[in-house]
C-alpha positions as CSV (number, residue, x, y, z in Angstrom):
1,X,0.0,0.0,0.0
2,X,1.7,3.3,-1.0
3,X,1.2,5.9,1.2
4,X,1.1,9.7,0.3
5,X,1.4,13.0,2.7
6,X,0.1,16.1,1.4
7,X,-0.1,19.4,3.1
8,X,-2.4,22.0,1.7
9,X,-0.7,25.7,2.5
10,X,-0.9,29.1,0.9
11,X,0.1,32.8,1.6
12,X,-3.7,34.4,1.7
13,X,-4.8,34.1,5.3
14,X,-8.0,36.4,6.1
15,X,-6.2,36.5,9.8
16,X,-2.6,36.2,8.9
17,X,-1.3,36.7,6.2
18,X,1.9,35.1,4.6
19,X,1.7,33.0,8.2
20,X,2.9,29.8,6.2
21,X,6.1,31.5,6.0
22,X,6.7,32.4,9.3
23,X,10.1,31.8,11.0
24,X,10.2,29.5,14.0
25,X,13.7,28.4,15.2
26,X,15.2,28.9,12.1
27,X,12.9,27.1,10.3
28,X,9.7,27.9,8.3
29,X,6.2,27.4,9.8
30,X,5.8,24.9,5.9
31,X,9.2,23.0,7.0
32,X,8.3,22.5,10.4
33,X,5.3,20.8,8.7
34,X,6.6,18.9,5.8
35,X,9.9,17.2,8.7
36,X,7.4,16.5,10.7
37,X,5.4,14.6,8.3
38,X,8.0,13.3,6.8
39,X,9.6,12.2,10.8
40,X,6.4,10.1,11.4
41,X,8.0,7.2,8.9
42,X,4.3,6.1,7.3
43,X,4.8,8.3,4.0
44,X,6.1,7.1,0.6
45,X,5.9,10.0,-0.5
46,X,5.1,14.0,-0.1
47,X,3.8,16.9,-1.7
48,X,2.5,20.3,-1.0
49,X,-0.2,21.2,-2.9
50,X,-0.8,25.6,-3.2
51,X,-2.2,27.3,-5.4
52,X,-1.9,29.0,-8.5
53,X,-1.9,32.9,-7.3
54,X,0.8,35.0,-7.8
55,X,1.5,35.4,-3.4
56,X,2.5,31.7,-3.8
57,X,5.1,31.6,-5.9
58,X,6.9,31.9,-2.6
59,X,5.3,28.9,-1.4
60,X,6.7,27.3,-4.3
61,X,10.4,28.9,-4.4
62,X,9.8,27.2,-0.6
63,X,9.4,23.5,-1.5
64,X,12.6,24.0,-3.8
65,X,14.3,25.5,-0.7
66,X,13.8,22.8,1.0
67,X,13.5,19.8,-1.4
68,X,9.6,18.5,-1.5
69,X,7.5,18.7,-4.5
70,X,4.6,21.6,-5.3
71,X,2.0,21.0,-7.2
72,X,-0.6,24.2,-7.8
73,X,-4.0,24.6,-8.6
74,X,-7.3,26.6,-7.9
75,X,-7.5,28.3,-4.7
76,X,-11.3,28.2,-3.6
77,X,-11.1,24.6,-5.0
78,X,-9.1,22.4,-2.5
79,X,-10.2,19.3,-3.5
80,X,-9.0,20.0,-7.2
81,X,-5.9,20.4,-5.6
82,X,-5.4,16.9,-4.1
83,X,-7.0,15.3,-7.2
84,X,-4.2,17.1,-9.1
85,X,-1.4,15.6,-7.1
86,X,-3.1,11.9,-7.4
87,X,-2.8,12.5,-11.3
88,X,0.8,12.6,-11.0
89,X,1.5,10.7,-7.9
90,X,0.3,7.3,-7.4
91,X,-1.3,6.3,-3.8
92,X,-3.5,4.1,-2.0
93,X,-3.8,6.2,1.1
94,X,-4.2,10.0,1.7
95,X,-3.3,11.7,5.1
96,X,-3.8,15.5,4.7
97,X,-2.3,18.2,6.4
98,X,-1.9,21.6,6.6
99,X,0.9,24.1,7.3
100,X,-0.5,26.3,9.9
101,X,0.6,23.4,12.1
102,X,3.9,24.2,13.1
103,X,3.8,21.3,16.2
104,X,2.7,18.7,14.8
105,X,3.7,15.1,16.2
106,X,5.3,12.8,14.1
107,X,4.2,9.6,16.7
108,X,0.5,10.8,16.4
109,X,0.6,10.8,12.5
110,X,2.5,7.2,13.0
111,X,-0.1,6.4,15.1
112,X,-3.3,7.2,13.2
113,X,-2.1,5.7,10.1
114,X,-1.6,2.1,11.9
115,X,-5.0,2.5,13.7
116,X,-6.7,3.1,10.1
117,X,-4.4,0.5,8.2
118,X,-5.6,-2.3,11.0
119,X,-9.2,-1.0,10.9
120,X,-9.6,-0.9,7.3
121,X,-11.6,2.0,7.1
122,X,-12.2,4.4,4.1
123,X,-11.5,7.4,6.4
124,X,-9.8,7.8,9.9
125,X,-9.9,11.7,11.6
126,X,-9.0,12.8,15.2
127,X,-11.2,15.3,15.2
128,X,-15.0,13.1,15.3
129,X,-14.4,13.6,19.1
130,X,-12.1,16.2,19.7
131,X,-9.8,14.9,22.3
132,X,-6.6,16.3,20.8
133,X,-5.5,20.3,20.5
134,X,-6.1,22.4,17.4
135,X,-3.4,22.2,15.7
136,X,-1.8,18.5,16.2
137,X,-5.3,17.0,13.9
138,X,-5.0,13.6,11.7
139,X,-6.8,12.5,9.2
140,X,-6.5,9.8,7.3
141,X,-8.4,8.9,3.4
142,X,-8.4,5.9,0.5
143,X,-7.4,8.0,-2.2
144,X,-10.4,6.0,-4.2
145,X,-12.7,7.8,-1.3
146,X,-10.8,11.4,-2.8
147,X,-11.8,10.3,-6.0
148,X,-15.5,9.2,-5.7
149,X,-16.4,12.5,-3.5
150,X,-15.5,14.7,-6.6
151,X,-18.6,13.4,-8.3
152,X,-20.4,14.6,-4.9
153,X,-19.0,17.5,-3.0
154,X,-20.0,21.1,-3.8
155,X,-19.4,24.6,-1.9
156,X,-17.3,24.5,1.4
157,X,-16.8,20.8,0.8
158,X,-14.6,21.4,-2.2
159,X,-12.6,23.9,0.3
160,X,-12.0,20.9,3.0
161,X,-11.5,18.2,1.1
162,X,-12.7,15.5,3.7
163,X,-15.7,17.5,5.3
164,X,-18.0,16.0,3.0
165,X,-16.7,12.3,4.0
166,X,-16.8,13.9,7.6
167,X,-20.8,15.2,7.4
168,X,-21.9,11.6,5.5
169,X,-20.4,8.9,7.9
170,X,-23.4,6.3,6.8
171,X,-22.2,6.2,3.1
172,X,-18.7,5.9,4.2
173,X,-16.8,3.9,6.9
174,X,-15.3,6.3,9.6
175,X,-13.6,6.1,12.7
176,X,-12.5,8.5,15.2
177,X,-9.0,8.1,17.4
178,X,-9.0,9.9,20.8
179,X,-6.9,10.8,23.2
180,X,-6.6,10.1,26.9
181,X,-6.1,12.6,29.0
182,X,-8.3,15.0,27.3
183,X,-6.3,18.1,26.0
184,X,-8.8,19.7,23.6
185,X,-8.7,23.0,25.5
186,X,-5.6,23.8,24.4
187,X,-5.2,25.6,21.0
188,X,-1.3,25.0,18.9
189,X,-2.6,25.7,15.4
190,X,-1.7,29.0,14.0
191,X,-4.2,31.7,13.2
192,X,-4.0,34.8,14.4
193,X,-1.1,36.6,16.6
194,X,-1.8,35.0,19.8
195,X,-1.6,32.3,18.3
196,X,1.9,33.1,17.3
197,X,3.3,34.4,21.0
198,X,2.1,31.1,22.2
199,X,3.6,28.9,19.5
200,X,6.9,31.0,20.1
201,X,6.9,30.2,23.4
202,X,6.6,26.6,23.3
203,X,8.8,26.6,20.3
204,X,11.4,28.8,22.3
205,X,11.4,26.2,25.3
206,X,11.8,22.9,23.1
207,X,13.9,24.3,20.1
208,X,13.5,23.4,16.9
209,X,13.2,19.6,17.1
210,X,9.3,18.0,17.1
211,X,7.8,17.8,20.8
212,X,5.6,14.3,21.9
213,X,2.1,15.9,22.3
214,X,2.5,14.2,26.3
215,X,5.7,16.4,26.8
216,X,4.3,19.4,25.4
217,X,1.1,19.5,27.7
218,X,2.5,19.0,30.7
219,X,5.0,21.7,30.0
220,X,2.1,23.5,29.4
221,X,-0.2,22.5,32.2
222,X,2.2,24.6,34.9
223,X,1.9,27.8,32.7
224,X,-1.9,28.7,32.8
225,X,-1.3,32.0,31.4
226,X,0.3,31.0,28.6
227,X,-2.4,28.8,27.8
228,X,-4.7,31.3,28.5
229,X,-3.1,33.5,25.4
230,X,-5.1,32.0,22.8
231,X,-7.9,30.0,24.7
232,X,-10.4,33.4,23.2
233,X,-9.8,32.5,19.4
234,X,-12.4,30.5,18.1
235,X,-12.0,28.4,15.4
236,X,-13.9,29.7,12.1
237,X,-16.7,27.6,10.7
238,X,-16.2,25.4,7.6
239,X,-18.2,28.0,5.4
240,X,-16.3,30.9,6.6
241,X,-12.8,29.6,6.2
């Protein structure tokens, strides 16, 4: 079974802007992304699919920087996007991610890709219950699943690619992974400037190499008002983002 990453990322960001782009350590808020990926050992292979608006050519002059394949298309149309890459890249498996994820953890995407290869599922996600932070999500697709939803998904479904698998469970098998102990009040995606300070600060206490999600909560847990830096943002709905 061949097994394909790809991570969706773009300048435009009605929040923050350019944010892909970021510095963090040294390193790129996209590479942070694409090593961690590319750390968790499950991936054949991995591409970064943008867009084709002239901001992104940095995005692109990005992947060459640091040696994983682009592949552009349509902006509104995310979907497209991933269909494009399967044209040119062969794969049984899809996990999708996305590069305002800067602390992503490499075990968790290990992880979730042998829970769905055991379960032998068309689609696995961490997010059904949301035991995990914003931020460190999975999710898991049969590229044949990828294909057939085409036919099927319109409007903000096109945007995020696996919400239409997500809202029609009954015509597809899903499964959810959770977490134990429950850490979904804590927010490590990036989307606004407080966002940011609190990224920076766990980024400035573990330097630039990938934190375990268990190391990085407790860490956390004894620094309430660092937490508490973020905890106001709310996450936009599917049809705004």
């Amino acid at each position: 079974m061949t097994t394909l990453g790809i991570v969706q990322a773009r300048m435009g960001s009605s929040r923050l802007p350019g944010k892909v782009l970021r510095h963090l350590a040294g390193r790129t808020v996209l590479d942070r992304v694409v090593r961690a990926a590319r750390d968790s050992g499950v991936l054949d292979d991995l591409v970064v699919a943008t867009t084709t608006e002239p901001d992104d050519d940095a995005v692109v002059a990005e992947c060459a920087r640091i040696g994983v394949t682009c592949h552009r298309g349509p902006v509104d149309d995310v979907l497209t996007r991933f269909l494009g890459v399967l044209e040119t890249h062969q794969a049984d498996t899809v996990l999708r991610f996305t590069a305002d994820c800067p602390l992503l953890d490499p075990r968790l995407v290990e992880r979730a890709t042998r829970v769905f290869e055991a379960a032998g599922v068309d689609y696995l996600t961490t997010s059904i219950t949301r035991t995990l932070p914003r931020g460190l999500d999975v999710e898991v697709v049969r590229a044949s699943v990828l294909k057939e939803i085409d036919k099927l998904a319109y409007d903000h479904h096109r945007t995020h690619v696996t919400s239409y698998v997500y809202s029609h469970p009954a015509d597809f098998d899903v499964i959810g992974l959770t977490a134990q102990p429950d850490l979904s009040h804590l927010r490590l995606t990036l989307d606004t400037e407080d966002d940011w300070k609190l990224i920076e600060a766990v980024v400035g206490h573990f330097g630039d190499a990938p934190v375990a999600i268990t190391t990085m909560a407790g860490w956390l847990d004894g620094r309430p008002e660092l937490v508490s830096v973020n905890s106001h943002v709310r996450q936009k709905e599917l049809e705004q983002a």
